[in-house]
Legacy VTK file of the C-alpha trace (Angstrom):
# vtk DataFile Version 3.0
C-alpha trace
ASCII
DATASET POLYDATA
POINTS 133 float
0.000 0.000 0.000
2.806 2.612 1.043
4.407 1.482 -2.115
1.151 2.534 -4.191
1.142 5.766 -2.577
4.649 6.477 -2.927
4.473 5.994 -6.466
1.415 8.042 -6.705
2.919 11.004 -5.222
6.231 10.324 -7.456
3.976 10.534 -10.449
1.993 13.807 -9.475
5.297 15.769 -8.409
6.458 14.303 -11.709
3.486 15.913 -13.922
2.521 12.247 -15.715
-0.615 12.451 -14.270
-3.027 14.729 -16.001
-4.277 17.666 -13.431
-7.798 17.320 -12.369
-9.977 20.119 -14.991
-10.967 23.868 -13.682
-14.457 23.538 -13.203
-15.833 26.774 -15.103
-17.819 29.311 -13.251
-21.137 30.732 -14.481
-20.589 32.364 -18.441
-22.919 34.800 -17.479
-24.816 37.286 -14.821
-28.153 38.435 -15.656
-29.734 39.727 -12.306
-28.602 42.025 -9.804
-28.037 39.205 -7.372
-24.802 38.244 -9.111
-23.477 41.346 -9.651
-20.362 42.709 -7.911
-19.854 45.956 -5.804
-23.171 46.649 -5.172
-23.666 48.974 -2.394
-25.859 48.322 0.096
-28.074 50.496 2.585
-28.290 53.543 0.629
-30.795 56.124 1.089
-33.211 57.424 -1.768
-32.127 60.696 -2.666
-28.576 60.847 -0.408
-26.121 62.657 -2.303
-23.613 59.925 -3.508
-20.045 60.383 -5.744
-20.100 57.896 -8.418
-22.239 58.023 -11.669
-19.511 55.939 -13.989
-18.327 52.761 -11.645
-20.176 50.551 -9.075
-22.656 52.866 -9.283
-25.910 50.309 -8.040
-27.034 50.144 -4.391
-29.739 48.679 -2.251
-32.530 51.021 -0.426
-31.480 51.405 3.213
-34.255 48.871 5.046
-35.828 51.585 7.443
-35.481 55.070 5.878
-35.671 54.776 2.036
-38.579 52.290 1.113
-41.204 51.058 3.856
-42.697 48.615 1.520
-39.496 48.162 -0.865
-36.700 47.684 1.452
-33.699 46.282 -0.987
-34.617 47.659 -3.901
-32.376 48.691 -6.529
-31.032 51.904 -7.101
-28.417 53.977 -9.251
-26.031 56.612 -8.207
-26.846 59.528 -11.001
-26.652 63.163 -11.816
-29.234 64.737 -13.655
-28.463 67.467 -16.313
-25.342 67.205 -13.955
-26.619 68.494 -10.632
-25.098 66.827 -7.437
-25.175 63.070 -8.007
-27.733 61.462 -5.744
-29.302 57.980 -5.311
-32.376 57.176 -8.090
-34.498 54.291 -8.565
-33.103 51.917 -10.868
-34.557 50.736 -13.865
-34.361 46.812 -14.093
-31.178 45.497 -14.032
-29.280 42.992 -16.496
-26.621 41.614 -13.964
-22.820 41.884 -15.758
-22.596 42.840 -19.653
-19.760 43.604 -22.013
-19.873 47.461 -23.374
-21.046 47.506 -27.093
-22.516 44.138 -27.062
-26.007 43.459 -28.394
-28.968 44.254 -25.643
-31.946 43.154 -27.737
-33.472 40.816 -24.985
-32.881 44.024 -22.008
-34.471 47.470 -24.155
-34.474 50.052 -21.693
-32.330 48.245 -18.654
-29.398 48.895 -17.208
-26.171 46.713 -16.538
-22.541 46.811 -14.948
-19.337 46.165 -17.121
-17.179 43.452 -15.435
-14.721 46.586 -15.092
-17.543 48.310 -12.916
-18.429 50.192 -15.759
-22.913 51.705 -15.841
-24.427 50.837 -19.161
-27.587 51.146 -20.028
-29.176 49.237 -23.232
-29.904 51.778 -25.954
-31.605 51.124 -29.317
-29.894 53.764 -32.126
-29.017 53.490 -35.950
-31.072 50.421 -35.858
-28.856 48.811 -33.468
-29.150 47.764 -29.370
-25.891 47.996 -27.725
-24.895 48.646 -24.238
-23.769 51.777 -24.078
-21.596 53.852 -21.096
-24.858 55.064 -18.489
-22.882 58.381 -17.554
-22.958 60.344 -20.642
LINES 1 134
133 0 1 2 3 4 5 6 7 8 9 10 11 12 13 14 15 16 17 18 19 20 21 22 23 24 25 26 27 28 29 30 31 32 33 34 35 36 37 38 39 40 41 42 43 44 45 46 47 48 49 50 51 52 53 54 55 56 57 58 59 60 61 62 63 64 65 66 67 68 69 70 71 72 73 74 75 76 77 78 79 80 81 82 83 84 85 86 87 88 89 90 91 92 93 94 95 96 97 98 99 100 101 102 103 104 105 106 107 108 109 110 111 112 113 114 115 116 117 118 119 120 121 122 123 124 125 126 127 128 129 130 131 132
C-alpha cells in the first residue's frame, strides 16, 4: 500500500498524471443578485459620488422604502446636478460594453470593469452603451 502511494505522489510531483480540470464558473450574470460591488443600505435621494463605476445600491431597510426595502437603485446626476441615489430601472446583472442588448431594451447593466451601461436602441442597433454620458 505505502508502495502505491509512494508511487502516486512520485507521479503527481512528476506531472505524468493529467491535473484534475478547472471547473468553469457561471458564463454569465443576468440579475442584480450576481453582480459585484453593489452597495448596500443607501438612502433614496442621499447625495452619492459615483455616476460611472459601481454605481448600483440597495434602499437602506428603514429610511428609504417602507414597503421596498432592498430595492435597486443607481447613483446619477441629472443634467449634472449633485449626483444622488435614483431608482433603478431593471437590471441585467454583468454585460460587455457595445454588445447586443436586444433581450434588455431600456435596462441597465454593470461592465465586469464596474463600468454603468444602459441598453440603448440607435441606428437600428441595441448595444450597451456607457450610463454616464
Amino acid at each position: 500500500m505505502r508502495s502505491s502511494l509512494a508511487v502516486v505522489a512520485a507521479l503527481l510531483g512528476a506531472g505524468a498524471l493529467p491535473a484534475t480540470p478547472a471547473v468553469a464558473g457561471p458564463t454569465g450574470c443576468d440579475y442584480p443578485s450576481c453582480t459585484p460591488g453593489i452597495t448596500p443600505g443607501v438612502v433614496l435621494g442621499a447625495p452619492c459620488d459615483n455616476t460611472t463605476y459601481y454605481v448600483f445600491g440597495t434602499a437602506d431597510y428603514y429610511i428609504s422604502f417602507a414597503s421596498e426595502p432592498g430595492r435597486l437603485m443607481f447613483c446619477g446626476s441629472p443634467r449634472r446636478y449633485q449626483p444622488r441615489w435614483f431608482r433603478s430601472p431593471p437590471m441585467a446583472g454583468v454585460k460587455e460594453e457595445n454588445s447586443d442588448c436586444t433581450d434588455f431594451i431600456d435596462y441597465v447593466a454593470q461592465a465586469p470593469d464596474g463600468l454603468f451601461l444602459t441598453c440603448v436602441a440607435q441606428n437600428g442597433r441595441t448595444s450597451w452603451v456607457r450610463g454616464d454620458t
